[in-house]
N, CA, C and O atoms as a GROMACS GRO file, in nm:
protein
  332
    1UNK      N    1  14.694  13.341  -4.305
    1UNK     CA    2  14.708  13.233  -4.210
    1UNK      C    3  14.653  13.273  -4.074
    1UNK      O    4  14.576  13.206  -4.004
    2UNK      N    5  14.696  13.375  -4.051
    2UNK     CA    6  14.635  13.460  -3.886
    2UNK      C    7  14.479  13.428  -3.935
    2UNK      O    8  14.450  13.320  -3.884
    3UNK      N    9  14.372  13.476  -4.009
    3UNK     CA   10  14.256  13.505  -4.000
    3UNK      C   11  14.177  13.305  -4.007
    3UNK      O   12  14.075  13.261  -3.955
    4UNK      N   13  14.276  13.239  -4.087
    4UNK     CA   14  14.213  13.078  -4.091
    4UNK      C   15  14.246  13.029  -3.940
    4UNK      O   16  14.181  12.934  -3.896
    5UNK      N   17  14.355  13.096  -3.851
    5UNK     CA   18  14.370  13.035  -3.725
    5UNK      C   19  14.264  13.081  -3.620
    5UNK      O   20  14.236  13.042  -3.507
    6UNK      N   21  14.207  13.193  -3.713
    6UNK     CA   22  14.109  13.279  -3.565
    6UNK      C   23  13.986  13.193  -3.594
    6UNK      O   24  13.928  13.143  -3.498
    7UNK      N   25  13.936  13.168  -3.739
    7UNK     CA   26  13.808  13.109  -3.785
    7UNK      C   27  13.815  12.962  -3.682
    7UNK      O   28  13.731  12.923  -3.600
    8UNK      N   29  13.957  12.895  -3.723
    8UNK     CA   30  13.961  12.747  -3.647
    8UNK      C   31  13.910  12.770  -3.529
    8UNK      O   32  13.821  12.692  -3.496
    9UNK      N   33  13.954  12.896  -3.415
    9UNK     CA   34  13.942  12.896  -3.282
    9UNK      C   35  13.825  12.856  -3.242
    9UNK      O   36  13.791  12.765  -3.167
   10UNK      N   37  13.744  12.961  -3.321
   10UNK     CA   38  13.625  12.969  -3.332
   10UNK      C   39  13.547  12.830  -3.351
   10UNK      O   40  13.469  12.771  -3.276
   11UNK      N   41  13.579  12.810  -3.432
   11UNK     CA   42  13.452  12.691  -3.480
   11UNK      C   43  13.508  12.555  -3.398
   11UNK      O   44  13.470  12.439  -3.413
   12UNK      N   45  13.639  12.621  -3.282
   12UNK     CA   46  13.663  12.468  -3.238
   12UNK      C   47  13.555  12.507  -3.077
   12UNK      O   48  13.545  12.425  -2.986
   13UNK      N   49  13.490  12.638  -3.074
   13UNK     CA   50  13.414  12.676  -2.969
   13UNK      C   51  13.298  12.649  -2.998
   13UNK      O   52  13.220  12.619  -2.908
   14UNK      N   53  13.261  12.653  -3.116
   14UNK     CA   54  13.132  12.569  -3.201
   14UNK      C   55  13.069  12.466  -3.165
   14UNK      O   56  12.964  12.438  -3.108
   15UNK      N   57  13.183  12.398  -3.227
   15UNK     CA   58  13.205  12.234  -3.214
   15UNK      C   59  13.181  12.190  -3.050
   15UNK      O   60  13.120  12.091  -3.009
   16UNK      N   61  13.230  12.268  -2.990
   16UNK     CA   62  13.231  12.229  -2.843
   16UNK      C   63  13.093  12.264  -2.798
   16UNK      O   64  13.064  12.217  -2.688
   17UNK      N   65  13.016  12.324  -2.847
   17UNK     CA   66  12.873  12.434  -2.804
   17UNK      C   67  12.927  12.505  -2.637
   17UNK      O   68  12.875  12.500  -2.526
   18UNK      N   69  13.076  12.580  -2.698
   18UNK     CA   70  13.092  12.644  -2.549
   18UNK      C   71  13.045  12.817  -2.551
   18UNK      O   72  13.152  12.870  -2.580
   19UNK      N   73  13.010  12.856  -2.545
   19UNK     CA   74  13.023  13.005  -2.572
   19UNK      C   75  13.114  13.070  -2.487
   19UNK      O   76  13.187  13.165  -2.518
   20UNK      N   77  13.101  12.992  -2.339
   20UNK     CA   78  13.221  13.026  -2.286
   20UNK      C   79  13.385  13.074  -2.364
   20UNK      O   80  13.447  13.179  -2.384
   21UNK      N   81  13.405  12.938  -2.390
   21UNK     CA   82  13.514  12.909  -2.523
   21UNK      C   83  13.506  13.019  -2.599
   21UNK      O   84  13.569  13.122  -2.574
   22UNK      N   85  13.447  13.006  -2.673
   22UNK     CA   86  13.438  13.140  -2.780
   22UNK      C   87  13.471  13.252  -2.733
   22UNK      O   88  13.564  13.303  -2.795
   23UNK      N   89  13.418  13.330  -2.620
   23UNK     CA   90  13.451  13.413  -2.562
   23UNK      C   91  13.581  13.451  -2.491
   23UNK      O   92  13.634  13.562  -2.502
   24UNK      N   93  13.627  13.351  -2.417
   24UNK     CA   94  13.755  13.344  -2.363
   24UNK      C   95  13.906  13.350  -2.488
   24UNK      O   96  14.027  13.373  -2.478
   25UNK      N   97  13.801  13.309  -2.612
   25UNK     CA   98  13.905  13.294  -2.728
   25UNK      C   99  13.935  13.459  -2.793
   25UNK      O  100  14.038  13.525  -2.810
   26UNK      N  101  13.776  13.487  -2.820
   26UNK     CA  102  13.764  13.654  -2.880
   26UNK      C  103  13.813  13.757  -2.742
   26UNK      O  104  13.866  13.866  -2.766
   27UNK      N  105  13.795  13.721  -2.627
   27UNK     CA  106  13.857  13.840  -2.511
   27UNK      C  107  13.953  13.805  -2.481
   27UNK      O  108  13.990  13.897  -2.408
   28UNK      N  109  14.042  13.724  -2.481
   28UNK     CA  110  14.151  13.728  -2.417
   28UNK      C  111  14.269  13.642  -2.516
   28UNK      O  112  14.380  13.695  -2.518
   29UNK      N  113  14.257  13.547  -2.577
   29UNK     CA  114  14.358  13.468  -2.658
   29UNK      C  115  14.431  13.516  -2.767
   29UNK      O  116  14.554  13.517  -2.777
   30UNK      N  117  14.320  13.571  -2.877
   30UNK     CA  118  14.288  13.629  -2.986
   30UNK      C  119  14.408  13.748  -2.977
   30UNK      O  120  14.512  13.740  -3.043
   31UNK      N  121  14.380  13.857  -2.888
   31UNK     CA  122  14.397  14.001  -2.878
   31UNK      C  123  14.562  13.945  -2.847
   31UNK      O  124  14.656  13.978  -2.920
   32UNK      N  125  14.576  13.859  -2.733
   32UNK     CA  126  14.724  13.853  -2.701
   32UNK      C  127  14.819  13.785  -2.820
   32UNK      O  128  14.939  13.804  -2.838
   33UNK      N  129  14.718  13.689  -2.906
   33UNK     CA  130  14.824  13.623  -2.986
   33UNK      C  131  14.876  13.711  -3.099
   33UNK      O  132  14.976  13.687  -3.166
   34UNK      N  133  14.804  13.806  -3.110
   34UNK     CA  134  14.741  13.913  -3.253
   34UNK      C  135  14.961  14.037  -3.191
   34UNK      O  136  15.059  14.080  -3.252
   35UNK      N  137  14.916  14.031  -3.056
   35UNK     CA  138  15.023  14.130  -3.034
   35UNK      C  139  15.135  14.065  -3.005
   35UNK      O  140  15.234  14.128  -3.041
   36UNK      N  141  15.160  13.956  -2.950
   36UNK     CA  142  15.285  13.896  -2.988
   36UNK      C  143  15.337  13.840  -3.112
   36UNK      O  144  15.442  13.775  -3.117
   37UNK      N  145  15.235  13.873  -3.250
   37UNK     CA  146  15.304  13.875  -3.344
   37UNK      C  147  15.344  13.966  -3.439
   37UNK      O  148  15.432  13.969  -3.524
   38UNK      N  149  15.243  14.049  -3.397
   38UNK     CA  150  15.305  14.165  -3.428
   38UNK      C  151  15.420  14.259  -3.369
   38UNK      O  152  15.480  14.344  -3.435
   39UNK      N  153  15.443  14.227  -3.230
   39UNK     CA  154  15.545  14.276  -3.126
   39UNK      C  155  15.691  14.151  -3.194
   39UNK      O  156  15.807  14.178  -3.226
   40UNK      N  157  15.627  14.039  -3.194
   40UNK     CA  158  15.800  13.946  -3.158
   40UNK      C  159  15.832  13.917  -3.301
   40UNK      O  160  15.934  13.950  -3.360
   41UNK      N  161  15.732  13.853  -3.345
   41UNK     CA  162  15.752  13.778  -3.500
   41UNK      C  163  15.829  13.872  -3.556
   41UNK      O  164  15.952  13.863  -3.557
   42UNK      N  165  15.759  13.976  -3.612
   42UNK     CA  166  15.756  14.050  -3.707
   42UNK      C  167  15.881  14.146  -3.679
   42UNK      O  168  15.963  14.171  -3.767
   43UNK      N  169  15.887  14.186  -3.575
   43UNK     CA  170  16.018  14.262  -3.538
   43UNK      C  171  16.152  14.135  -3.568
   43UNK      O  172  16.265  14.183  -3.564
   44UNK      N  173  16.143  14.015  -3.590
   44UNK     CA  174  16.239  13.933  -3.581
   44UNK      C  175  16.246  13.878  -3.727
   44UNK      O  176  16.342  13.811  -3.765
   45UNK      N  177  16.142  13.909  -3.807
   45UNK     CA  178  16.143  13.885  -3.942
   45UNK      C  179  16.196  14.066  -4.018
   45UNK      O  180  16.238  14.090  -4.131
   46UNK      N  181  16.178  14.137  -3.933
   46UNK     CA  182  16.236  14.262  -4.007
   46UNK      C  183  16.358  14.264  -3.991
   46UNK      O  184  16.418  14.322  -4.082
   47UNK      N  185  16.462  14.194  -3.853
   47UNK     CA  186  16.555  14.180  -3.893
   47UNK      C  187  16.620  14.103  -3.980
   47UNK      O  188  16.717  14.143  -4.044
   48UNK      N  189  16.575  13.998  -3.990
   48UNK     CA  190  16.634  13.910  -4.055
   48UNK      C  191  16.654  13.923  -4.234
   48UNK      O  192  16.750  13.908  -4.311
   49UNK      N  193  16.474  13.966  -4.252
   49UNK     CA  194  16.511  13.982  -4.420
   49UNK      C  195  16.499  14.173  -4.442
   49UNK      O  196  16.489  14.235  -4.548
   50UNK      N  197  16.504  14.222  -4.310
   50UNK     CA  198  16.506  14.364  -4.365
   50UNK      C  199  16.459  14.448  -4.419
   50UNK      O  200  16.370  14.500  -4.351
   51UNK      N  201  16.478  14.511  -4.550
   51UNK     CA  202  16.415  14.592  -4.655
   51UNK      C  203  16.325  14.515  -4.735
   51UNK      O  204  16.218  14.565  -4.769
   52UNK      N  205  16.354  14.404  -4.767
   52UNK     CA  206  16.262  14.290  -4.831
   52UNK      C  207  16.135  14.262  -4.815
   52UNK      O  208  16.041  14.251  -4.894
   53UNK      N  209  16.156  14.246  -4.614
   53UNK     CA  210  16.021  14.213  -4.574
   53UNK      C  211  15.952  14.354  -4.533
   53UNK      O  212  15.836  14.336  -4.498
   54UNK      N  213  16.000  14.520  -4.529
   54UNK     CA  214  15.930  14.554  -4.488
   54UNK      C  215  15.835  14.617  -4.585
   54UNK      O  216  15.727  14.671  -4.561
   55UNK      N  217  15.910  14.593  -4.728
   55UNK     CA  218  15.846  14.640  -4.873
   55UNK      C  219  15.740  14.525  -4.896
   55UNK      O  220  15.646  14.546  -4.973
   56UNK      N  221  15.756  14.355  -4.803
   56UNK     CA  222  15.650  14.282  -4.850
   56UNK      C  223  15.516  14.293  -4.734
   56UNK      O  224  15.399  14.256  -4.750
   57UNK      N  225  15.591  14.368  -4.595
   57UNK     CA  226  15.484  14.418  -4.482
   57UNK      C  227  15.400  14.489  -4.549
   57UNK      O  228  15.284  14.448  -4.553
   58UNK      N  229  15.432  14.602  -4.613
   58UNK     CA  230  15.369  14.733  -4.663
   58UNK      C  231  15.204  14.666  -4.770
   58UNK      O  232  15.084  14.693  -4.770
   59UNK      N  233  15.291  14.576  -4.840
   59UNK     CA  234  15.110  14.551  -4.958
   59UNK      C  235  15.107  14.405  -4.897
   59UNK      O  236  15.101  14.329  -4.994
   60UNK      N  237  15.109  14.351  -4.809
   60UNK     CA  238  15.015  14.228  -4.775
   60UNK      C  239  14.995  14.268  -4.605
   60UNK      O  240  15.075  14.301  -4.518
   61UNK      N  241  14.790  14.238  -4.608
   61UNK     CA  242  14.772  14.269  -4.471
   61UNK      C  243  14.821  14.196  -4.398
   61UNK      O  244  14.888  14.107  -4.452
   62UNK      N  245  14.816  14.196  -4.281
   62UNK     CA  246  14.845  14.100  -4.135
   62UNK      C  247  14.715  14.021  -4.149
   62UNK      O  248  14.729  13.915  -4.210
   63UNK      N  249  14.573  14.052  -4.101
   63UNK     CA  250  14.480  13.993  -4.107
   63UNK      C  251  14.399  13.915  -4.226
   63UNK      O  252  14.390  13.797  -4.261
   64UNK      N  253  14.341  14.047  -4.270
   64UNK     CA  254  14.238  14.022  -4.360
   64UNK      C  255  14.272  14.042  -4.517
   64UNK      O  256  14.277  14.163  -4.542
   65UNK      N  257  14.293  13.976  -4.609
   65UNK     CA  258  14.350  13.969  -4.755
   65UNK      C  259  14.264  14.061  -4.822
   65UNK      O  260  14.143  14.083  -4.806
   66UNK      N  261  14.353  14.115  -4.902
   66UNK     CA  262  14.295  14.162  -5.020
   66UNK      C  263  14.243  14.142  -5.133
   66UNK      O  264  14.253  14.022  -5.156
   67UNK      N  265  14.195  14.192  -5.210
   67UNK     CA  266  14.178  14.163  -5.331
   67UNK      C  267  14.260  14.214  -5.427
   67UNK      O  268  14.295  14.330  -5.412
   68UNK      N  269  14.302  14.147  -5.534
   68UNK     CA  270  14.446  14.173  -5.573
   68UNK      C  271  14.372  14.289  -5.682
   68UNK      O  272  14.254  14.296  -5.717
   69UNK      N  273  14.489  14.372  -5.719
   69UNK     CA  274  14.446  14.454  -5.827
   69UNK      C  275  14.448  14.446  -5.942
   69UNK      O  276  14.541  14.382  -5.991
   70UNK      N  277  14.347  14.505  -6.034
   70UNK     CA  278  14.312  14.486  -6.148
   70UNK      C  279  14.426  14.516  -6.248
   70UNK      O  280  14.511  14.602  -6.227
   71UNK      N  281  14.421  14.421  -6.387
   71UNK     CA  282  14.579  14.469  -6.417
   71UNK      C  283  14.553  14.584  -6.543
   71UNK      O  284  14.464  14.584  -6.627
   72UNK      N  285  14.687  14.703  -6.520
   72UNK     CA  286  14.640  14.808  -6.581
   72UNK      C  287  14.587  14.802  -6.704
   72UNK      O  288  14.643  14.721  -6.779
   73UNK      N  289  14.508  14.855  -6.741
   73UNK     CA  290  14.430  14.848  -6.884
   73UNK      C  291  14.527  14.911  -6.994
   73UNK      O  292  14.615  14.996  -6.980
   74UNK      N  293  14.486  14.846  -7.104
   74UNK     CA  294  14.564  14.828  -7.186
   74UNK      C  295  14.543  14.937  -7.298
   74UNK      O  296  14.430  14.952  -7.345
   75UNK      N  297  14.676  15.034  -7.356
   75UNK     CA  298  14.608  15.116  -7.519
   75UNK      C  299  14.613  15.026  -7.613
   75UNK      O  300  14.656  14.911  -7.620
   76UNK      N  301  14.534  15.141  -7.724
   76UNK     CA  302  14.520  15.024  -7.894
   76UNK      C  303  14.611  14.976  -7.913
   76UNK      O  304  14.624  14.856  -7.939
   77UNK      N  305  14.778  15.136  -7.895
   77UNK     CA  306  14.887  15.071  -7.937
   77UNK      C  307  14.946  14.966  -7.870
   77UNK      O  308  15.008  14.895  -7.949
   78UNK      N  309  14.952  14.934  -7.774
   78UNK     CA  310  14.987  14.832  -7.712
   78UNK      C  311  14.950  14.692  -7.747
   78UNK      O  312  15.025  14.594  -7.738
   79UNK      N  313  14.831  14.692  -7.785
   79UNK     CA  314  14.730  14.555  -7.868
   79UNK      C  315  14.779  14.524  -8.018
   79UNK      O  316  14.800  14.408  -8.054
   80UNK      N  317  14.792  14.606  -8.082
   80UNK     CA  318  14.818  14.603  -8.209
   80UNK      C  319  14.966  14.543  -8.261
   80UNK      O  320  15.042  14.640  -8.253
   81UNK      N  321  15.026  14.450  -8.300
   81UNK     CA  322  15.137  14.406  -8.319
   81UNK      C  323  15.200  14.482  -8.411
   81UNK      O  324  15.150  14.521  -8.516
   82UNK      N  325  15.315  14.503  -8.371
   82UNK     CA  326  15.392  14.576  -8.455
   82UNK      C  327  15.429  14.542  -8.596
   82UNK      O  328  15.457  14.430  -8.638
   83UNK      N  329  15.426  14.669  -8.676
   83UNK     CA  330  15.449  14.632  -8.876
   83UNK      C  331  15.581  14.649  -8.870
   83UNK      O  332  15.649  14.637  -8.972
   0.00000   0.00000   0.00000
């Protein structure tokens, strides 16, 4: 959600043909919104759900998504239905 709100910023500086805009968005908006959520949110979501959220902090980025992982490969015996 953070990285579709930065793209919007952006392309609403586009849309405008400001570069100004754009700039004022990437130097100064961007950087502050990026640390008050990581400073307020997130400290206020660790209290709340705790161990939960900091085991769901740990494998999902803040920014930029991953690509999920491949699922473990499989042995013969495992394929083969049991006699």
């Amino acid at each position: 959600m953070v990285l579709s709100t930065i793209a919007f910023l952006i392309s609403v500086g586009l849309w405008l043909q400001s570069m100004l805009f754009i700039l004022w968005m990437i130097v100064l908006v961007i950087p502050a919104w990026l640390y008050l959520l990581r400073v307020f949110e997130e400290r206020e979501l660790e209290i709340r759900f705790g161990a939960s959220y900091l085991a769901y902090k740990a494998r999902t980025p803040m920014l930029w998504p991953r690509r999920p992982a491949p699922p473990p490969a499989s042995t013969k015996a495992e394929q083969e239905p049991p006699k």
